[in-house]
C-alpha positions as CSV (number, residue, x, y, z in Angstrom):
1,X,-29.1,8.2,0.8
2,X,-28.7,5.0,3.3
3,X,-28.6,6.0,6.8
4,X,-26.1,4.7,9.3
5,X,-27.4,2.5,11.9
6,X,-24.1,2.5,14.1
7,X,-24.1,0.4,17.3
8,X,-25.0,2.4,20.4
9,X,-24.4,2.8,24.2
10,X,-22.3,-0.1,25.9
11,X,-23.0,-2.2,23.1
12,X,-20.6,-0.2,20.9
13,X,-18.1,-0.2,23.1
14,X,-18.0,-4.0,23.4
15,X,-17.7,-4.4,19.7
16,X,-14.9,-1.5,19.7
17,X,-13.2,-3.7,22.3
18,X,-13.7,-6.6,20.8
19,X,-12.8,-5.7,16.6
20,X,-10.1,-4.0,17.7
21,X,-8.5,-6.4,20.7
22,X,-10.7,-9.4,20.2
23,X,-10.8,-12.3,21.3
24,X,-11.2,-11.2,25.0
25,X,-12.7,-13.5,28.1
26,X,-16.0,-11.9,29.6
27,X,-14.0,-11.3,32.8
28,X,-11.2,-8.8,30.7
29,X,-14.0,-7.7,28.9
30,X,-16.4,-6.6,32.3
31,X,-13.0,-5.1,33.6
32,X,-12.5,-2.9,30.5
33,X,-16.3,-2.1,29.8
34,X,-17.1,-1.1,33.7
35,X,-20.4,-3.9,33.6
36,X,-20.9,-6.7,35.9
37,X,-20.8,-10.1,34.6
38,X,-24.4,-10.4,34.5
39,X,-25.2,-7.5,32.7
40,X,-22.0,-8.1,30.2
41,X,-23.9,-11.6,29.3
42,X,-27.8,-9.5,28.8
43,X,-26.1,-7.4,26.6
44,X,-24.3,-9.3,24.7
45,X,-26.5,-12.5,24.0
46,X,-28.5,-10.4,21.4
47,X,-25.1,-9.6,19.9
48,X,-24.1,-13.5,19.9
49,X,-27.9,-14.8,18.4
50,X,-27.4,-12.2,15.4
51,X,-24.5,-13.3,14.7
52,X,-21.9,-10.1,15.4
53,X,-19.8,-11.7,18.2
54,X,-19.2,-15.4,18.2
55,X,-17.9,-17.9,21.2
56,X,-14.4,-18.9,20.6
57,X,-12.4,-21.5,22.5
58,X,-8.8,-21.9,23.9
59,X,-10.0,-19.9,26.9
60,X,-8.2,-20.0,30.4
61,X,-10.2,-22.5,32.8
62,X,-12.9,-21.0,34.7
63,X,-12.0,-22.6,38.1
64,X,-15.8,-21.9,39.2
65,X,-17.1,-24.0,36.8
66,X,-14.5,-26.5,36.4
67,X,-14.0,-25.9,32.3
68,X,-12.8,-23.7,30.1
69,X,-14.1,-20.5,29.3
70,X,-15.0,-19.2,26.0
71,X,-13.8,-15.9,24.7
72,X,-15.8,-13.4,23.0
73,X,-14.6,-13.1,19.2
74,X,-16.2,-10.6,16.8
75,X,-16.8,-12.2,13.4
76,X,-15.2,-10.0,10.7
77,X,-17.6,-11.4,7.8
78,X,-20.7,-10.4,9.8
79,X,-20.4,-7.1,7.6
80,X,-18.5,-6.2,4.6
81,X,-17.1,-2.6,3.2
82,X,-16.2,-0.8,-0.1
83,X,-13.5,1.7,-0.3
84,X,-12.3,3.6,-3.0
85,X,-9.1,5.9,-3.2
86,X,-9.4,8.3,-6.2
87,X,-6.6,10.1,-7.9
88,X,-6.2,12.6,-10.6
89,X,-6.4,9.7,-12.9
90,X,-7.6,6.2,-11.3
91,X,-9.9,4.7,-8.7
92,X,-8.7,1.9,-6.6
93,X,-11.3,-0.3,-4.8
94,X,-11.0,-2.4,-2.1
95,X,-13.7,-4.7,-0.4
96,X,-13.0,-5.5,3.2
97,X,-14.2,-7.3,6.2
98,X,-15.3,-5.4,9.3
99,X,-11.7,-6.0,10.3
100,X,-10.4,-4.1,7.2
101,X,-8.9,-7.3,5.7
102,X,-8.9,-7.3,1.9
103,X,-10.5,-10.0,0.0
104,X,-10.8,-8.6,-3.4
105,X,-9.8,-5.3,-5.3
106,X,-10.1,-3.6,-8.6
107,X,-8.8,-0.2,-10.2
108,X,-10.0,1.5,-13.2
109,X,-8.6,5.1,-15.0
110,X,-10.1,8.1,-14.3
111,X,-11.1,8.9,-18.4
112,X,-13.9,12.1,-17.0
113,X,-12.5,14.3,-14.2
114,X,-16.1,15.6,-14.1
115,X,-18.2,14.7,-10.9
116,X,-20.8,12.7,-12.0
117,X,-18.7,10.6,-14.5
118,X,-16.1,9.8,-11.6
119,X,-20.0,8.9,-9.4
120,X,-20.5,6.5,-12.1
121,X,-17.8,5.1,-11.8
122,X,-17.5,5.0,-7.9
123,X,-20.6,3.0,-8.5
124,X,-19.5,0.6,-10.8
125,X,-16.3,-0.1,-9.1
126,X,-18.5,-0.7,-5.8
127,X,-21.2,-3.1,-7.3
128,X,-18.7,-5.1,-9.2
129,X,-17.1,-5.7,-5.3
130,X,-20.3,-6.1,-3.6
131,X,-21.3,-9.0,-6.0
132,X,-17.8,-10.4,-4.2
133,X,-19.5,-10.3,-0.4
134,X,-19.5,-14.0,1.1
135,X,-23.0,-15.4,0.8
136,X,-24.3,-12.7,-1.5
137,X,-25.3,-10.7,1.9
138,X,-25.3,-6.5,1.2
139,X,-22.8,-4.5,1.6
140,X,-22.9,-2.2,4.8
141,X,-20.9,0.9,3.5
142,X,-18.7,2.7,0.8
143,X,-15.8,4.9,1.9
144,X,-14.5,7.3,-0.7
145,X,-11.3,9.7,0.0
146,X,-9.5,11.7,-1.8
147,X,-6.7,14.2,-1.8
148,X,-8.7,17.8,-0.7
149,X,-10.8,19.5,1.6
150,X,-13.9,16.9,2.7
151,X,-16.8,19.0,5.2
152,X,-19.5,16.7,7.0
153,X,-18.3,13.6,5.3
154,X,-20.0,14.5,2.3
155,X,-19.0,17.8,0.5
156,X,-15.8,17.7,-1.5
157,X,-15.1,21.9,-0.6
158,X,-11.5,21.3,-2.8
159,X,-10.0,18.6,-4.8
160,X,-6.6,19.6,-6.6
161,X,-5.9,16.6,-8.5
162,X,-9.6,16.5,-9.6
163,X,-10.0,20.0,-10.3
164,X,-12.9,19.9,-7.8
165,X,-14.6,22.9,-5.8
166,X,-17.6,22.8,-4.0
167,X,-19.1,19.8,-5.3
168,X,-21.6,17.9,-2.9
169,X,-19.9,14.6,-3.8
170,X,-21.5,12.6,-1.3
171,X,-25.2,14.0,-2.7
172,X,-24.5,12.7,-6.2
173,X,-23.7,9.2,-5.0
174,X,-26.5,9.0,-3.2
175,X,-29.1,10.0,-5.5
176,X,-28.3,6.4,-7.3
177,X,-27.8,3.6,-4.3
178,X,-29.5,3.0,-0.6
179,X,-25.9,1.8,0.3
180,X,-24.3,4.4,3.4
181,X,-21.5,6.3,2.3
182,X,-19.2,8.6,4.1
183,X,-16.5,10.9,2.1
184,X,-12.9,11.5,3.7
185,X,-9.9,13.2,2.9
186,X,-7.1,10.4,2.0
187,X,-4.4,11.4,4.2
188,X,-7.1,11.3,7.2
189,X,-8.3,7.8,6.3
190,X,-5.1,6.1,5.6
191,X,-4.0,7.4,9.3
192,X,-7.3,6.4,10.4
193,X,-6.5,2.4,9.1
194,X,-2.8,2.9,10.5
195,X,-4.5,3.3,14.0
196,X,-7.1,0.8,14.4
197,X,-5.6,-2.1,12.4
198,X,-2.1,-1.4,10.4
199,X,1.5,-1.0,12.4
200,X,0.2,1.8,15.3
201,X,-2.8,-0.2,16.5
202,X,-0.7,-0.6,19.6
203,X,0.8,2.6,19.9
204,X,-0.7,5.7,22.3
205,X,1.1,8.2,19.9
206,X,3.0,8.1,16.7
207,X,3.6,9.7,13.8
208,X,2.8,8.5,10.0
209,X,5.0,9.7,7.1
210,X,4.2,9.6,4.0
211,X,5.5,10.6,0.1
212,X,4.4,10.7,-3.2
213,X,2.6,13.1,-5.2
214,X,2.8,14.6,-2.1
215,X,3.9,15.3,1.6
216,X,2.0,14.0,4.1
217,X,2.2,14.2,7.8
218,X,-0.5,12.8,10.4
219,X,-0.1,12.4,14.5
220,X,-2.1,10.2,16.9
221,X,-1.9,11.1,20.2
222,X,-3.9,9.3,23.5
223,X,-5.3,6.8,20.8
224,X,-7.0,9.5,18.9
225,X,-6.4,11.2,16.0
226,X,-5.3,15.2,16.1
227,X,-7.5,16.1,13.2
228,X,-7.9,19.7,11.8
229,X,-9.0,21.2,8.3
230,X,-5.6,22.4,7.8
231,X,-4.1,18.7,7.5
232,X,-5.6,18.6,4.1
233,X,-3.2,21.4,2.7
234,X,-0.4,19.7,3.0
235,X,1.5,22.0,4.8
236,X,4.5,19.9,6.1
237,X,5.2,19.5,2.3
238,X,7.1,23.1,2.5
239,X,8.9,22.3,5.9
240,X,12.6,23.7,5.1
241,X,15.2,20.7,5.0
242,X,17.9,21.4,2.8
243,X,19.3,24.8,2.4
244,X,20.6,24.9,-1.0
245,X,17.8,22.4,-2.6
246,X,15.5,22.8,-5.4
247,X,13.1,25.6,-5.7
248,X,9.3,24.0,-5.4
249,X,6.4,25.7,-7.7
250,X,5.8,28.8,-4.5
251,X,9.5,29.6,-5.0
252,X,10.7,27.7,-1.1
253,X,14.2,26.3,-1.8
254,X,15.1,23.0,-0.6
255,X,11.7,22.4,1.0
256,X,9.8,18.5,1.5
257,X,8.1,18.7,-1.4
258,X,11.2,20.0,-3.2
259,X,13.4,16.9,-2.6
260,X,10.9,13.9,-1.6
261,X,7.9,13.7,-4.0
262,X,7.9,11.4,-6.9
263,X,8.0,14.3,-9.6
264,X,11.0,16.2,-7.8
265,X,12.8,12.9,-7.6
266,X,11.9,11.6,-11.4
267,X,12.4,14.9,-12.7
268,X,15.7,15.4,-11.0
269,X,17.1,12.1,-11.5
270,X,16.0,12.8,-15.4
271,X,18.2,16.1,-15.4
272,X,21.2,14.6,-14.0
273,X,21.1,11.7,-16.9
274,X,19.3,14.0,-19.6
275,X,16.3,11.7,-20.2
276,X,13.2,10.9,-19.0
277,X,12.9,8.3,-16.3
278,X,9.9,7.2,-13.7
279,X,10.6,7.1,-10.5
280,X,11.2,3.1,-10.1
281,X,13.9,3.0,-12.5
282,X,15.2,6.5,-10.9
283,X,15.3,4.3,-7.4
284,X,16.9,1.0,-9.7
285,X,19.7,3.2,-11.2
286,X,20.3,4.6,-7.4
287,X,20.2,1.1,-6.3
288,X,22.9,0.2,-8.7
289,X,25.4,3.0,-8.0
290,X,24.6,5.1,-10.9
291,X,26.5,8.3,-9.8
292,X,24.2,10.3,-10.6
293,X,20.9,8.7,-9.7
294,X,22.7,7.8,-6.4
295,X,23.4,11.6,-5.9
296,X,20.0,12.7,-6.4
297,X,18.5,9.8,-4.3
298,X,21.0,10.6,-1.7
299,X,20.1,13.6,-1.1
300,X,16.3,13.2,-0.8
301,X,17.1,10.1,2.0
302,X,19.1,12.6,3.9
303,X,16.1,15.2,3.4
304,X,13.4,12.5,4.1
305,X,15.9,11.6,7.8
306,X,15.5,15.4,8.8
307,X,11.8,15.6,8.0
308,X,11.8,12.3,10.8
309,X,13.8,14.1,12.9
310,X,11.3,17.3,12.9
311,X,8.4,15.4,13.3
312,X,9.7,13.6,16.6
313,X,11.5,16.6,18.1
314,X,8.2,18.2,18.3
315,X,6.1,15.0,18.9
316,X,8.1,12.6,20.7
317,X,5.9,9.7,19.2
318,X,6.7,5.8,20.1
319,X,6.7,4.9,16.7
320,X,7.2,6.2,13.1
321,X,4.9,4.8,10.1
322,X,6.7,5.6,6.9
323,X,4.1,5.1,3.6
324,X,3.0,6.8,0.4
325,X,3.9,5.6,-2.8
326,X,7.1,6.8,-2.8
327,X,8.3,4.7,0.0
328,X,10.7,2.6,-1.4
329,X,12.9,5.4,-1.0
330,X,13.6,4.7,2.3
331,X,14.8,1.6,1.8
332,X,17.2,2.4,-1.2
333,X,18.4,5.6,0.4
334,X,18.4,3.8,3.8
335,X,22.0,5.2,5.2
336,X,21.6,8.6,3.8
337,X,18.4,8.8,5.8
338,X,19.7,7.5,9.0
339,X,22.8,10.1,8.5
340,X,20.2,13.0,7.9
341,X,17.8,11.7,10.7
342,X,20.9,11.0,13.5
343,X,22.2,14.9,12.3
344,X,18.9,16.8,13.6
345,X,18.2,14.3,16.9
346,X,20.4,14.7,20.0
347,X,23.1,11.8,20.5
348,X,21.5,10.9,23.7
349,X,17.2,10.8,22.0
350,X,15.9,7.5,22.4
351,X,16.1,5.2,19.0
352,X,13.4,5.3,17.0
353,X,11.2,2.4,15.8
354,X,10.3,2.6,12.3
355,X,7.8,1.1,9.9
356,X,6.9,1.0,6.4
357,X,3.7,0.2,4.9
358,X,3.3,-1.0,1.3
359,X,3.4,1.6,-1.6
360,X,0.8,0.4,-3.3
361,X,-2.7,2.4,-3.4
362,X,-4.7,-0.5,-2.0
363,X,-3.6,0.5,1.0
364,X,-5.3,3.7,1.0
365,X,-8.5,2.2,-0.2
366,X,-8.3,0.3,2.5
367,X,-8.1,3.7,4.8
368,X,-11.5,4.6,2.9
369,X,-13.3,1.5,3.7
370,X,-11.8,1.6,7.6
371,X,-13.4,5.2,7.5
372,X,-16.9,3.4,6.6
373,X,-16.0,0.3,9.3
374,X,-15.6,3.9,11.9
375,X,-19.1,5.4,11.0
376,X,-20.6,2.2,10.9
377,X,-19.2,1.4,14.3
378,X,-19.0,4.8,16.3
379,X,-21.6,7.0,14.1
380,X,-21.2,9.8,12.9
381,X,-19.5,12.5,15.4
């Protein structure tokens, strides 16, 4: 298995600075780094001859010298990442810059659950995206997440929509490239990419939202993460919203995962017009004013405003990051959720901002490969 060589002492802390608030003047950058400007410029001129940070210009005037100064930029292409999001049925692959921007993508079905055949595949998906790298230079890591229980950023301990237990995921990959790889859950990773480059870079503490084939629910606080085994089961799925709602499969009535995921909606929506329908033409028909579509979707935008409303009573976060495949929900069903998410906050709570991130998957492959940009920048903790 490829070893992570992660950046180490002040020198990871001046790329952190720099990938994630770059480009910054050697003065800001001293200030935020605690070195004098003579030992900024001995550590970083290594960094600038291999190529990792680069000189930019359209600095402020450096009145000591009489001309401008020159920021200090990382470049994103000086290393490039695979990510891969696997479902019950597909794996989406992403290859990204050390910035996490996309510049190529590819998804394939899931045809063998079994762990070696979805390896495989991991490995076919990653060097048909490597071959994509600028300058045919290597790849630096693969992140892989999925929905489950991930220990030591290896071992898959449980993986529901893959009928997984105990399998030493990471191992198997391994055995068949040099490439680094680190395993995540999903849900962690996506949050992860939310943080350091999506919609709460900026924030100290908010809260990300998310539905689909399930609930999710994940909090940075103080610019970190709160991370625990337990986010990996879900649990704010059977928060209680509605009290005369649907039953979910463990028998709670009118739970999150009773009213927001994309089966309860499509299934419901199918009852009320007694034939099948997925869920885009469930939010279309909702969209439109079909009565009954428009009741069902209703409801679950009223459900989806309390669920907001729970998570910043308890939280009190700056911002709200709303995601997941099922997303678009909140836009059709905007009013009902603003009704349902003004009934549970006090009259006098502060407004709060709100954000939605794209439904597709490619953004959660992208929260795999920001998992590998993490290792490959802060090592393993």
């Amino acid at each position: 298995m490829g070893e992570w060589q992660p950046l180490a002492g002040p020198s990871r802390q001046v790329a952190l600075e720099i990938l994630l608030d770059g480009p910054l003047s050697r003065a800001e950058l001293s200030r935020r780094v605690g070195l004098s400007p003579g030992s900024l410029t001995r550590l970083t001129k290594p960094m600038v001859e291999s190529g990792l940070l680069v000189e930019v210009e359209g600095g402020p005037t450096d009145a000591r010298v009489g001309r401008p100064s020159q920021p200090l930029d990382l470049d994103a292409n000086a290393h490039h990442f695979v990510g891969i999001k696997l479902t019950g049925d597909s794996a989406i692959g992403v290859l990204t810059t050390l910035r996490a921007d996309v510049l190529a993508s590819v998804q394939r079905p899931i045809s063998d659950p079994t762990p070696s055949a979805v390896a495989d595949l991991v490995l076919d998906i990653t060097d048909e995206l490597a071959v994509q790298v600028p300058n045919g230079t290597a790849i630096t890591g693969l992140g892989v997440s999925l929905g489950g229980r991930v220990a030591n950023r290896s071992e898959v301990r449980w993986a529901p929509y893959l009928n997984w237990v105990d399998v030493p995921f990471g191992e198997i990959l391994a055995a068949h490239t040099g490439v680094p790889i680190v395993v995540a859950n999903d849900f962690t990773s996506l949050t992860e990419a939310t943080h350091w480059f999506g919609a709460g870079r900026n924030s100290h503490r908010f809260v990300l939202l998310t539905i689909g084939a399930g609930v999710g629910y994940g909090l940075v606080v103080h610019n970190r993460i709160v991370d625990s085994p337990d986010i990996t089961l879900g649990l704010v799925g059977h928060h209680p919203l509605i009290h005369d709602g649907p039953l979910c499969d463990r028998g709670h009535r009118g739970c999150a995962v009773s009213l927001l995921t994309v089966g309860a909606v499509t299934s419901q929506v199918a009852a009320a017009l007694g034939r099948p329908v997925g869920y885009e033409e469930a939010l279309d028909l909702a969209a439109k004013g079909d009565p009954a579509a428009r009741e069902v979707i209703g409801r679950a935008g009223r459900a989806f405003g309390k669920l907001i409303a729970a998570a910043a009573n308890f939280t009190t976060p700056e911002l709200i990051v709303l995601g997941g495949e099922g997303v678009r929900l909140a836009e059709v069903a905007h009013d009902e959720l603003l009704a349902g998410l003004h009934a549970d906050r006090h009259p006098s709570a502060a407004e709060l901002p709100m954000v939605l991130q794209p439904a597709d998957f490619g953004e959660w492959a992208r929260g795999a490969a920001v998992v590998a940009i993490q290792t490959f920048v802060l090592g393993v903790e």
